[in-house]
C-alpha positions as CSV (number, residue, x, y, z in Angstrom):
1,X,0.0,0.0,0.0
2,X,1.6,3.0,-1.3
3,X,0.1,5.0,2.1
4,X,1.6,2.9,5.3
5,X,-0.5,4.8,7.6
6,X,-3.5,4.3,6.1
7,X,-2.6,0.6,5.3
8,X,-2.8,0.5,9.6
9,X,-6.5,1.7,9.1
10,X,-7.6,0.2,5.9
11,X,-6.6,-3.2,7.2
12,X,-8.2,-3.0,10.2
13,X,-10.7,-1.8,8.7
14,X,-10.9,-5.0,6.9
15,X,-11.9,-3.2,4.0
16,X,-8.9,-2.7,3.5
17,X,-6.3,-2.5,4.4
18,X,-5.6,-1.6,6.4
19,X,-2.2,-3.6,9.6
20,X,-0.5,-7.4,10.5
21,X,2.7,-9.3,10.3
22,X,4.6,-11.7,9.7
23,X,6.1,-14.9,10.6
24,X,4.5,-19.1,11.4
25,X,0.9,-19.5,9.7
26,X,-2.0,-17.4,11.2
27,X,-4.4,-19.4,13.1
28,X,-7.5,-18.8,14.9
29,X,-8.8,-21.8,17.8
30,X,-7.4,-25.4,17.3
31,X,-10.4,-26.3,16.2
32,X,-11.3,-22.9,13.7
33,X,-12.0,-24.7,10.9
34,X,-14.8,-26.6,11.3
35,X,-16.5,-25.3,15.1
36,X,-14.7,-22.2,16.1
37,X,-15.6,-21.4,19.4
38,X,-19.5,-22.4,19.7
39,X,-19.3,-25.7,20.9
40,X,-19.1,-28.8,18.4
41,X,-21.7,-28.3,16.5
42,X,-21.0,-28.1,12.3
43,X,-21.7,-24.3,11.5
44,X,-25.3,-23.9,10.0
45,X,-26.9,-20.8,7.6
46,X,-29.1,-18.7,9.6
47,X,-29.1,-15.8,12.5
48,X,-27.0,-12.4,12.8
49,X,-23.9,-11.8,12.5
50,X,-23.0,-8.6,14.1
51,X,-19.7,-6.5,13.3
52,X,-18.1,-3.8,15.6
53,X,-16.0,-1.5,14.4
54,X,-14.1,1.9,15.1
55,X,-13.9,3.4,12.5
56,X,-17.0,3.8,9.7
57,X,-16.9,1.8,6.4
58,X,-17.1,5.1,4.2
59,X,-16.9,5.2,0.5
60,X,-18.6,1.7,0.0
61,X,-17.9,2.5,-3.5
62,X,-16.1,-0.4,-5.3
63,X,-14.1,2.4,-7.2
64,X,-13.3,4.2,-4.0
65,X,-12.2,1.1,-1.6
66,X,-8.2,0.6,-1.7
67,X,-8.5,-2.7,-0.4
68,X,-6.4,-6.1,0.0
69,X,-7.8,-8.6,-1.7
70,X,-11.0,-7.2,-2.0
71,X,-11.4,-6.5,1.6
72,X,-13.9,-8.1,4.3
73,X,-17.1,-6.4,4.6
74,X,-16.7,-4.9,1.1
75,X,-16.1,-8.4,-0.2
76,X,-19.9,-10.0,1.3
77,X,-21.4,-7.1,-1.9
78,X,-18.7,-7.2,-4.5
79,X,-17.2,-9.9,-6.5
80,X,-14.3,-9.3,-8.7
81,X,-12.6,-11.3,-11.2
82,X,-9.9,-13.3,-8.6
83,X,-10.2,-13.0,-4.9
84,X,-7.9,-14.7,-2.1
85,X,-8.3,-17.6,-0.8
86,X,-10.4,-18.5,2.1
87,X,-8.4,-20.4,3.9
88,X,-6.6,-20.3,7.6
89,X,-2.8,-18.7,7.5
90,X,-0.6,-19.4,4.4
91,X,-3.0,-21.5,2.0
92,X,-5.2,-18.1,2.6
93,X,-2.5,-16.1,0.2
94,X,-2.8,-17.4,-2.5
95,X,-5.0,-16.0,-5.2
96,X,-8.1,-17.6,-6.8
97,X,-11.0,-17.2,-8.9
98,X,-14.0,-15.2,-8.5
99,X,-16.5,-14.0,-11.1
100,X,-13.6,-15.5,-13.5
101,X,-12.8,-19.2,-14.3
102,X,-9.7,-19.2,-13.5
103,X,-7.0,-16.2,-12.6
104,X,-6.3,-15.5,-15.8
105,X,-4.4,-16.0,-19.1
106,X,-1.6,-14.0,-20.1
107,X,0.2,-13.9,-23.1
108,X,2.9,-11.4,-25.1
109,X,5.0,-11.7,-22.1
110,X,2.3,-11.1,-19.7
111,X,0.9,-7.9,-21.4
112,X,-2.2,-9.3,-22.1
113,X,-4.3,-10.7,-19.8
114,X,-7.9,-12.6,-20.8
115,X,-10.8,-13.6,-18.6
116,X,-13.4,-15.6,-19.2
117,X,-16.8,-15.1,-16.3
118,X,-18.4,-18.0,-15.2
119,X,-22.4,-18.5,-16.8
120,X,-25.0,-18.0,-14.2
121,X,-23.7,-14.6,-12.6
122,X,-26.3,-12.4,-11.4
123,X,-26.9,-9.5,-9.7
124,X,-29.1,-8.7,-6.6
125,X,-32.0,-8.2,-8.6
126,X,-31.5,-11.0,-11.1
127,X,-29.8,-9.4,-14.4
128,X,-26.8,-10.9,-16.3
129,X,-23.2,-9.9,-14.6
130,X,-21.4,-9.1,-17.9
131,X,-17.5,-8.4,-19.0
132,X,-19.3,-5.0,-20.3
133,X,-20.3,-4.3,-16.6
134,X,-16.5,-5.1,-15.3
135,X,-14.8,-2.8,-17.8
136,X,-17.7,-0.2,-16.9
137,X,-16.8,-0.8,-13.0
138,X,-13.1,-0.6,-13.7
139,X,-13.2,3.1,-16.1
140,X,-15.6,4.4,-13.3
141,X,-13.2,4.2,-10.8
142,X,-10.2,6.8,-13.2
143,X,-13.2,9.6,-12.6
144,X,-12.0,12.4,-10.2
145,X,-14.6,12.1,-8.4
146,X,-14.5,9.0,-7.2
147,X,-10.8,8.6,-6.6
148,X,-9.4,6.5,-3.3
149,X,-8.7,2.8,-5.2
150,X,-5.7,1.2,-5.7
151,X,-3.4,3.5,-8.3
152,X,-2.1,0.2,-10.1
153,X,-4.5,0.2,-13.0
154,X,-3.7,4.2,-14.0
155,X,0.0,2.5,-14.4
156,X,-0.8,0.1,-15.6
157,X,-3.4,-0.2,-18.5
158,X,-2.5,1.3,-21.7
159,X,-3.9,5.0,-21.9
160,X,-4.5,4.6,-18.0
161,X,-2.5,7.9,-16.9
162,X,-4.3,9.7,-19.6
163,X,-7.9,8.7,-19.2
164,X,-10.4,10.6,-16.7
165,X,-13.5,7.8,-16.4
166,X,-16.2,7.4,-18.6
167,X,-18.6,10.8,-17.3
168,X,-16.1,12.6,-19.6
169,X,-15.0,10.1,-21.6
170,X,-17.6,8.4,-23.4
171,X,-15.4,6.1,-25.6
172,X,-13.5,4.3,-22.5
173,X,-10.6,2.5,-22.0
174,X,-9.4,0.9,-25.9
175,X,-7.0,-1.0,-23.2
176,X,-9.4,-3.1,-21.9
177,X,-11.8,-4.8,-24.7
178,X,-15.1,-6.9,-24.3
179,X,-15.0,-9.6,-27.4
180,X,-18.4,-11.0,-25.9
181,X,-20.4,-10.9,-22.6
182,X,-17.8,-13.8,-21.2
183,X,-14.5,-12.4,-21.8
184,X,-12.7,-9.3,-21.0
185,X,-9.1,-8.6,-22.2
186,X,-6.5,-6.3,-20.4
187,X,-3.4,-4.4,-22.6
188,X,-0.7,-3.3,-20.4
189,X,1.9,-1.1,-21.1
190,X,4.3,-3.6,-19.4
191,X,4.5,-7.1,-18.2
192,X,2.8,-7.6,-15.0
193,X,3.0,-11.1,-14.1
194,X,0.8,-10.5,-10.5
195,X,-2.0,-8.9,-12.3
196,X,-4.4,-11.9,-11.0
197,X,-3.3,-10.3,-7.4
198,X,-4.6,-6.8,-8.8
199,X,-7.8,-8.0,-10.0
200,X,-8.9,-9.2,-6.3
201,X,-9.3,-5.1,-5.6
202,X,-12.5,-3.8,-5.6
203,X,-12.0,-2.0,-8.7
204,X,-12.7,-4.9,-10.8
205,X,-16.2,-5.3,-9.5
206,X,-19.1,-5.1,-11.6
207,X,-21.4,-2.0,-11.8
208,X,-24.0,-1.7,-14.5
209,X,-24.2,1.4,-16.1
210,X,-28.0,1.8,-16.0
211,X,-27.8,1.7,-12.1
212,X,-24.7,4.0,-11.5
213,X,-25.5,7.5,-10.1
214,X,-21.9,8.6,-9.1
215,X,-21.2,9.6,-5.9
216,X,-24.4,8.3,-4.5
217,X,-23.6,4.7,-5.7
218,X,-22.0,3.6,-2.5
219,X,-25.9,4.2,-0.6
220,X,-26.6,1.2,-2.5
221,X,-24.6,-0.1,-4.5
222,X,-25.3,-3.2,-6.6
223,X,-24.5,-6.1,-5.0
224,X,-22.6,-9.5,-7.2
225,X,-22.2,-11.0,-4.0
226,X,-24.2,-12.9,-1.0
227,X,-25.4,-10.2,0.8
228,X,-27.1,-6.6,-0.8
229,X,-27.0,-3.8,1.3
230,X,-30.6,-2.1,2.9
231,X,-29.1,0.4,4.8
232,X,-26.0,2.4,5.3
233,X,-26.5,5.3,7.6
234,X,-24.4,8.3,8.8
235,X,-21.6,7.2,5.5
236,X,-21.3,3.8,6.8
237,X,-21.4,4.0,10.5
238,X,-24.4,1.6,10.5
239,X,-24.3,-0.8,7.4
240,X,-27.1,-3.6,7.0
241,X,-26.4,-6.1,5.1
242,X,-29.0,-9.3,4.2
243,X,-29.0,-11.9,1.8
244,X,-28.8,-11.6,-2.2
245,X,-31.3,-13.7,-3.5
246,X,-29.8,-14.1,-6.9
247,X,-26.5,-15.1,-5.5
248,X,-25.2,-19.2,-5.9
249,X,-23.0,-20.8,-3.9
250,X,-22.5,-22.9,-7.1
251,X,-20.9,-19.9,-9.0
252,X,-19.1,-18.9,-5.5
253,X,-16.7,-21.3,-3.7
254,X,-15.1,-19.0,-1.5
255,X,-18.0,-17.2,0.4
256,X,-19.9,-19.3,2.8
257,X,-22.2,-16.7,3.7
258,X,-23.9,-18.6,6.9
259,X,-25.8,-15.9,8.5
260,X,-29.0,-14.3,7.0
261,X,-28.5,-10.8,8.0
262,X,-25.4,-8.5,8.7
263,X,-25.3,-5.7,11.4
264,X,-22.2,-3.1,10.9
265,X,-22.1,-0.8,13.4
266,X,-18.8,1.7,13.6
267,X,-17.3,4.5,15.2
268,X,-17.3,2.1,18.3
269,X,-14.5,3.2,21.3
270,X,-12.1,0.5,20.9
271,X,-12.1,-0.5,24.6
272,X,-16.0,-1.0,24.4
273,X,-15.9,-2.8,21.7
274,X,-13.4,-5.3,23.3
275,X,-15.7,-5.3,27.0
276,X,-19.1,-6.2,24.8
277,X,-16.6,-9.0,22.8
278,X,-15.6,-10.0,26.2
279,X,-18.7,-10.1,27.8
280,X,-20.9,-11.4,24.9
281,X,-23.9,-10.9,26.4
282,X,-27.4,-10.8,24.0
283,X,-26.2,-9.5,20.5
284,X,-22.4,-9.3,21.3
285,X,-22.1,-13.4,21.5
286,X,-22.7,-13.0,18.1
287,X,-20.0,-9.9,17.3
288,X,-17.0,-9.9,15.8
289,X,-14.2,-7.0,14.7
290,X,-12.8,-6.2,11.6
291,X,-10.7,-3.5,13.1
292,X,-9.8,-3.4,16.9
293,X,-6.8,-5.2,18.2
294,X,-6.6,-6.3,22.1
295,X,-3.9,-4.3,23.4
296,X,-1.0,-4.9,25.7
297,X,-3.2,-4.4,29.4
298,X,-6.2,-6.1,27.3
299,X,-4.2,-9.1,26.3
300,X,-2.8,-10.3,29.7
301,X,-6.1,-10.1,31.4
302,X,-7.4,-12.5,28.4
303,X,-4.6,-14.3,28.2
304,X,-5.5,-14.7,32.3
305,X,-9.0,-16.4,31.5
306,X,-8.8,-19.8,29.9
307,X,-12.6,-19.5,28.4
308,X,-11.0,-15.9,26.8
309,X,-8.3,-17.1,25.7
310,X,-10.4,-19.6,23.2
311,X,-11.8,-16.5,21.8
312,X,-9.0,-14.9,20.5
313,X,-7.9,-15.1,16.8
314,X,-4.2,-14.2,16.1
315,X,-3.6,-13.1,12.7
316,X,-0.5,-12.3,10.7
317,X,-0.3,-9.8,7.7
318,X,2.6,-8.7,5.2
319,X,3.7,-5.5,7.7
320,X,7.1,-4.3,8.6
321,X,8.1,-1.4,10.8
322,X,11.4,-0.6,10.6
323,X,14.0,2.8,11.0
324,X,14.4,4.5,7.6
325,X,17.3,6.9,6.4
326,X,17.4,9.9,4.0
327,X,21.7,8.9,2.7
328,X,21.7,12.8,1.6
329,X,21.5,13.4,4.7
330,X,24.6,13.5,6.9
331,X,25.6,11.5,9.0
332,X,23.4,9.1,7.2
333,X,25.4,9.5,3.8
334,X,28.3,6.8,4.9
335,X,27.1,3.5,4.8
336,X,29.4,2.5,8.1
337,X,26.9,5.3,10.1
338,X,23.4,3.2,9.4
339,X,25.7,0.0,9.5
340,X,26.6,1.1,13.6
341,X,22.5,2.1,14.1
342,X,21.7,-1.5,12.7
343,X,24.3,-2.4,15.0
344,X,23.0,-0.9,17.9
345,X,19.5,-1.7,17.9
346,X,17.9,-3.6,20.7
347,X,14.8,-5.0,19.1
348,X,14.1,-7.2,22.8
349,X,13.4,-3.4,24.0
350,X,11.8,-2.5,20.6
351,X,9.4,-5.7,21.0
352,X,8.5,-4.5,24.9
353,X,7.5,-1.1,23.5
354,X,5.1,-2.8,21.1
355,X,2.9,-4.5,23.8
356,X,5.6,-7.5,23.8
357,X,6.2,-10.5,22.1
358,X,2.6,-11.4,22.0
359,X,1.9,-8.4,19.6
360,X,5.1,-8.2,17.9
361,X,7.8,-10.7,16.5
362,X,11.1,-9.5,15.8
363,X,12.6,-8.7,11.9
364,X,15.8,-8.8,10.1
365,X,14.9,-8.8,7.0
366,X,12.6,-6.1,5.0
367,X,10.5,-8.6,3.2
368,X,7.6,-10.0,5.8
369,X,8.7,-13.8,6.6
370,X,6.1,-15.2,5.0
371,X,6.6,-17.5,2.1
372,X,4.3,-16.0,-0.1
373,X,6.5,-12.7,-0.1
374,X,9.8,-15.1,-0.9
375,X,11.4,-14.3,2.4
376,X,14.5,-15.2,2.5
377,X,16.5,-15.3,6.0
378,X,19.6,-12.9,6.7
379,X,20.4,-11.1,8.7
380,X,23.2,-8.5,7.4
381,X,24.0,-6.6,10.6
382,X,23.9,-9.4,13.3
383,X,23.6,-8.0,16.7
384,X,21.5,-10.8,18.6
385,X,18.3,-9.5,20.9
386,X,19.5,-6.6,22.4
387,X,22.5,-5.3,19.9
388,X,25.8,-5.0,19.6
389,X,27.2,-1.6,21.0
390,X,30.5,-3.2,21.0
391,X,30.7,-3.2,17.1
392,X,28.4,0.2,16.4
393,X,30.9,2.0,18.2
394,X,33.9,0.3,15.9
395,X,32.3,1.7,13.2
396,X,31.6,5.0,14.4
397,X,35.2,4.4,14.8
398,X,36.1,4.2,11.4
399,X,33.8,6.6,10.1
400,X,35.8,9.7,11.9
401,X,33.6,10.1,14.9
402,X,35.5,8.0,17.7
403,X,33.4,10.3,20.3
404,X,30.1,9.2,19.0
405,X,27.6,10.9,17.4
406,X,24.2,13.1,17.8
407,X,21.5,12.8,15.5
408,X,17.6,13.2,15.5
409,X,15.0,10.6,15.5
410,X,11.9,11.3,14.1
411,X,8.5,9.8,14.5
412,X,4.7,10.2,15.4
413,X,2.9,11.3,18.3
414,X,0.4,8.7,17.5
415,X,-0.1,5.8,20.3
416,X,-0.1,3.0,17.7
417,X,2.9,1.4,19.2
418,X,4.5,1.4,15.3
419,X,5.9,4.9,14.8
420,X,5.2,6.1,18.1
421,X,7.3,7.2,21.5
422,X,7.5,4.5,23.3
423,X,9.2,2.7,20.3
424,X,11.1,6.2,19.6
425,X,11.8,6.1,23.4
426,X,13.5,2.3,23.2
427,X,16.0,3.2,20.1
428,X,16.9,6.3,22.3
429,X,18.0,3.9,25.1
430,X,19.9,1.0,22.7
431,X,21.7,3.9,21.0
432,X,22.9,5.5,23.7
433,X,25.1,2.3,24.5
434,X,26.9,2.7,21.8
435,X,27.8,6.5,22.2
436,X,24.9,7.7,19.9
437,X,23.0,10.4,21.4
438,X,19.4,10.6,19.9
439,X,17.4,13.6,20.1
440,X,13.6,13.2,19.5
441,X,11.2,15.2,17.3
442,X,7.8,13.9,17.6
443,X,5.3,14.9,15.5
444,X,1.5,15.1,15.2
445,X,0.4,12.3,12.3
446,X,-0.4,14.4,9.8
447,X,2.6,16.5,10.0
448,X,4.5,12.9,10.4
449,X,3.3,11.8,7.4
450,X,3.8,14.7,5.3
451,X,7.5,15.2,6.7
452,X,8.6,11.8,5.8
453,X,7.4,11.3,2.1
454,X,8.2,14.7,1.3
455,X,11.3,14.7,-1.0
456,X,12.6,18.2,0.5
457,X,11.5,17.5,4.1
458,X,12.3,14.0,4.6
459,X,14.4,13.8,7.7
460,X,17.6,11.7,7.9
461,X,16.6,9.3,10.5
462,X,13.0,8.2,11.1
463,X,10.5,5.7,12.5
464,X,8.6,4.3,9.0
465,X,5.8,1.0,8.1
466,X,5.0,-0.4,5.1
467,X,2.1,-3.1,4.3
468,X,1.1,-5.1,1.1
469,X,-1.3,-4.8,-1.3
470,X,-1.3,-8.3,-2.0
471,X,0.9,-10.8,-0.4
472,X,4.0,-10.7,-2.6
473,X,7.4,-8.9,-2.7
474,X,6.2,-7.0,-5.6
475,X,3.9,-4.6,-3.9
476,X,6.5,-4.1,-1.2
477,X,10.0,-4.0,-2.4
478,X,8.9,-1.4,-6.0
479,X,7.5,1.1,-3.9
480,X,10.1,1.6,-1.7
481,X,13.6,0.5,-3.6
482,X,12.8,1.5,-7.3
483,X,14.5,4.2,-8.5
484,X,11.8,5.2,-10.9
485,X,8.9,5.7,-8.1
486,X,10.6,8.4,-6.6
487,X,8.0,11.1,-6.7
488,X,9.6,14.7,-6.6
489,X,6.1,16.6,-6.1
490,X,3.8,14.5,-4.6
491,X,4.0,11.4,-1.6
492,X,7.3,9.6,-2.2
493,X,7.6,6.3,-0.4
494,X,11.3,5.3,-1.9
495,X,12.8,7.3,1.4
496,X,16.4,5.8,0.5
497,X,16.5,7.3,-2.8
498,X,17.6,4.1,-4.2
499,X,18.2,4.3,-8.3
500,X,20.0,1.3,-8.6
501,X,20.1,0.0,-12.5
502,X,20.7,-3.4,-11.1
503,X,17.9,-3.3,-8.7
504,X,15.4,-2.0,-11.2
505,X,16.2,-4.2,-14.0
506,X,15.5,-7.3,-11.7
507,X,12.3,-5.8,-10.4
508,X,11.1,-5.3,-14.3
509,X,12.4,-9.0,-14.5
510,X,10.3,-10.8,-11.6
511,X,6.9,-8.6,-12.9
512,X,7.5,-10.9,-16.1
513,X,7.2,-14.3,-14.2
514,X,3.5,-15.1,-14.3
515,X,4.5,-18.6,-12.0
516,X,4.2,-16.5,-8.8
517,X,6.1,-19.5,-6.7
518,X,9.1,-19.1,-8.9
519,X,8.8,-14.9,-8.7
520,X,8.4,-15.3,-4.6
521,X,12.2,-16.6,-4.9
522,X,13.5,-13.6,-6.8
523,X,11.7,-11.1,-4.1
524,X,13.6,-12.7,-1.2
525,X,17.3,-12.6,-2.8
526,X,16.3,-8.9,-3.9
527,X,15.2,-8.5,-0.8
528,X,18.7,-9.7,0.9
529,X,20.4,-7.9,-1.8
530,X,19.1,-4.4,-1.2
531,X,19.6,-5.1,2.8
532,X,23.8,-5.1,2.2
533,X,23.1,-1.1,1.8
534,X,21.2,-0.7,5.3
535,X,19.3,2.4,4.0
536,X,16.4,0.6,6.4
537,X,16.6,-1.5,9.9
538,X,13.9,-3.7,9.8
539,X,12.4,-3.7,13.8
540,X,9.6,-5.6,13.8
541,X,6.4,-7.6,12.2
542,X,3.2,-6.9,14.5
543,X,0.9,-9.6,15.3
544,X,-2.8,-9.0,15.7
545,X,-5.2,-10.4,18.5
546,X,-8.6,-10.1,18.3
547,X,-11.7,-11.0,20.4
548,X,-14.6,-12.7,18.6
549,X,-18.0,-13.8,20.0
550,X,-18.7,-16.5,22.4
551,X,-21.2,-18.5,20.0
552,X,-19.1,-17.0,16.8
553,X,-18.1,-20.6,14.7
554,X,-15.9,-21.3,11.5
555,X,-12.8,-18.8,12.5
556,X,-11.3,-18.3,9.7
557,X,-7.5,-16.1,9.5
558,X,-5.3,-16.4,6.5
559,X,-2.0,-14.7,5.9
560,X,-3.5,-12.2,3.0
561,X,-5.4,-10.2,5.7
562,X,-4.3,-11.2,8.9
563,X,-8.1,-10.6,10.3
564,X,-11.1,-12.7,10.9
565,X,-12.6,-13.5,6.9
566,X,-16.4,-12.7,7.7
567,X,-17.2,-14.7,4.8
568,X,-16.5,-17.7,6.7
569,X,-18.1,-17.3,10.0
570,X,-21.7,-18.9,11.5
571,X,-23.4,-17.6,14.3
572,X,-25.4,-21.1,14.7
């Protein structure tokens, strides 16, 4: 996700994308796949399910979601072309089809990409899902108006950075062509072997141009899923969901879609929404979260209560926090300088500051450790659990400043235990064993956020995150480490400034492979690769707990999301 704050709330929004980590597969309850926590009964269709969140599910617009892999409640209304799969921890990543029969077939070195829909699609009021309607819902989403998705198909569809959406241009996208009502071919302007990954975003969901009325869409959109919405009140503080009639679990193997009615309700304070989980009394045995996370104080008194504990679904997502210099910078400008911070780094204190090793699990490498993402153990800085001060202040040493050094740190005032002071605080305390002296600048997020990714502002030494789109290096090495996304006027997430030739030409190599195993194993050694210039110290992978119902069955947690798959659950 090209914005890593707003991965944090899109994730946890579950319609997006918005947080998680890394590491051994996610699971939910021993028993998640078949009872979940409700006894031993086999889950069964009926009753409500009810979700609740912080923060609202606005723009329930398929062309204004930036979601990962086409999100959780978003995904119970809209069917795309491929969607993950959903399955518990890493089976969950890969990518399957949809609307589509399969995830598609490229050709011309994966320029071209063909789909053909399934027969039998309908929508919630019983007409014909056509490839018409998908390159409709796809053009909709380049109109100014309805910005916010994913930015992948302006880059990458031929005439995509030109074209403004189809209320100003009638003709649409040439790139994308509609032989018959069953097939729908994509040009791109380069090869893009994950574009089965891309087509799981929301953008790709159908919307039939009779029924669009632009920005009012997303009160009720059309549904191409299991459930159509009845209500969404206050811009989706209180969504309703109930079931499609038209939808067919013969068309849909992924969705289960147990329970006959949905209740969203948002802008929920995340400790009451935690007490009701914990509680379930009435309603709230039925309730899950798409969004809040138990935190440190919250976790040990579960952890405390055996019947709790059960309850708890731990999730693991393609996130990395880690310290990022600016080399034009000094002292950040000699290698041997980030080499003694990598050096010095206690991540045991970095862990603690996170909420512990419950909530966090320790990184050395950029890339996520999770296969899908082709990591690739290393390590190139070894310095144990709590660092090496020893060999930080060798290097210091050698780089002319025998006495140490002072530098600032900056990060956000934001209590998301990420980017915030108490894991500012902890660096400040590992440093100063090895004769650096850290100053701290913390700033409000907004500020934060425009400081970092702005190329004349960025600071030299700063607290950064980064999460996936889809659970591949792709998505999370390009942004970051090719030279040619370095944006001069405008958010710029390649904070190293890296424009290496080698580097790029292997990125443009791997989006050619369209065997995704073979391109996970080219992400990892490009991965260890770009960690030999330690222009980032990876810290640390969060781990995401979350309460869910007492008579909530079928948990569900793969690694694309990291979060409870709604699809999936049954309430009886």
């Amino acid at each position: 996700m090209r914005q890593p704050s707003v991965i944090a709330r899109r994730v946890a929004a579950a319609s997006v994308t918005l947080v998680v980590a890394a590491g051994a597969a996610a699971c939910g309850p021993k028993d998640n796949d078949a009872k979940g926590a409700g006894g031993d009964s086999k889950p069964q269709k009926g009753g409500t399910l009810t979700v609740l969140n912080a923060s609202p599910q606005e723009d329930f617009d398929p062309a204004r979601l930036y979601t990962s892999g086409g999100g959780n409640v978003p995904s119970l209304v809209f069917r795309t072309l491929t969607t993950r799969n959903r399955e518990s921890g890493a089976a969950g990543a890969k990518v399957v089809p949809d609307l589509a029969t399969d995830t598609g077939r490229p050709s011309e070195n994966a320029t071209v990409w063909t789909y053909t829909l399934k027969k039998g699609l309908k929508y919630e009021d019983g007409t014909p899902i056509t490839s018409v309607d998908i390159k409709y819902g796809i053009e909709r989403s380049f109109a100014a108006e309805l910005s916010g998705g994913a930015p992948y198909l302006r880059d990458w569809l031929i005439g995509g950075a030109d074209y403004q959406g189809p209320y100003k241009d009638k003709k649409g996208l040439a790139s994308i062509e509609t032989p018959d009502d069953l097939t729908i071919v994509f040009h791109l302007n380069k090869p893009e072997g994950e574009f089965p990954y891309l087509a799981t975003q929301t953008q790709f969901t159908p919307v039939p141009k009779a029924k669009d009325n632009g920005t009012k869409y997303e009160e009720h959109p059309i549904s191409s899923g299991p459930y159509k919405v009845v209500k969404n009140e206050n811009d989706g503080e209180r969504i309703t969901l109930e079931r499609n009639p038209y939808w067919s679990a013969a068309t849909d193997a992924e969705r289960k879609a147990y329970p006959d009615k949905i209740d969203v309700r948002s802008g929920l304070d995340s400790s009451v929404i935690n007490q009701r989980l914990s509680a379930s009394q009435g309603a709230d045995a039925t309730a899950v979260t798409t969004d809040t996370n138990l935190g440190p104080a919250e976790l040990a008194k579960v952890t405390g209560d055996k019947a709790l504990a059960a309850r708890v679904g731990t999730g693991h997502f393609g996130y990395t926090n880690y310290i990022a210099f600016n080399p034009k910078v000094k002292p950040f400008d000699d290698p041997k300088v980030r080499q003694a911070i990598a050096y010095a780094v206690d991540r045991s204190s970095v862990i603690n500051a996170a909420g512990g090793s419950s909530l966090a699990e320790a990184a050395t490498t950029y890339l996520p450790n999770q296969k899908s993402f082709g990591y690739t153990p290393y390590d190139q800085f070894p310095a144990g659990a709590s660092g090496n001060p020893a060999k930080a202040k060798e290097l210091l040493k050698e780089a002319g400043h025998p006495n140490g050094i002072t530098v600032t740190l900056t990060h956000s005032n934001d209590k998301n235990f990420e980017t915030s002071p108490e894991i500012a605080t902890a660096l400040q305390d590992a440093l100063k064993k090895a004769g650096i002296t850290v100053k701290l600048q913390g700033l409000e997020d907004n500020d934060y956020r425009d400081k970092i990714h702005g190329v004349k502002t960025e600071p030299g030494f700063f607290l950064a995150h980064w999460g996936a789109d889809w659970p591949s290096g792709g998505p999370f090495l390009a942004p970051i480490f090719d030279g040619r996304q370095i944006v001069k006027d405008g958010a710029n997430f390649n904070t190293g400034f890296l424009d290496d030739k080698s580097v790029n030409d292997e990125i443009d190599a791997i989006n050619k492979l369209t065997n995704l195993d073979e391109a996970a194993k080219r992400w990892g050694a490009l991965d260890k690769k770009i960690g030999q210039q330690a222009l980032t110290v990876p810290l640390f992978h969060p781990v995401y707990k979350r309460l869910y119902g007492s008579a909530v069955k079928n948990i569900v947690i793969s690694d694309w999301t990291g979060v409870l798959d709604i699809s999936q659950v049954a309430v009886k």
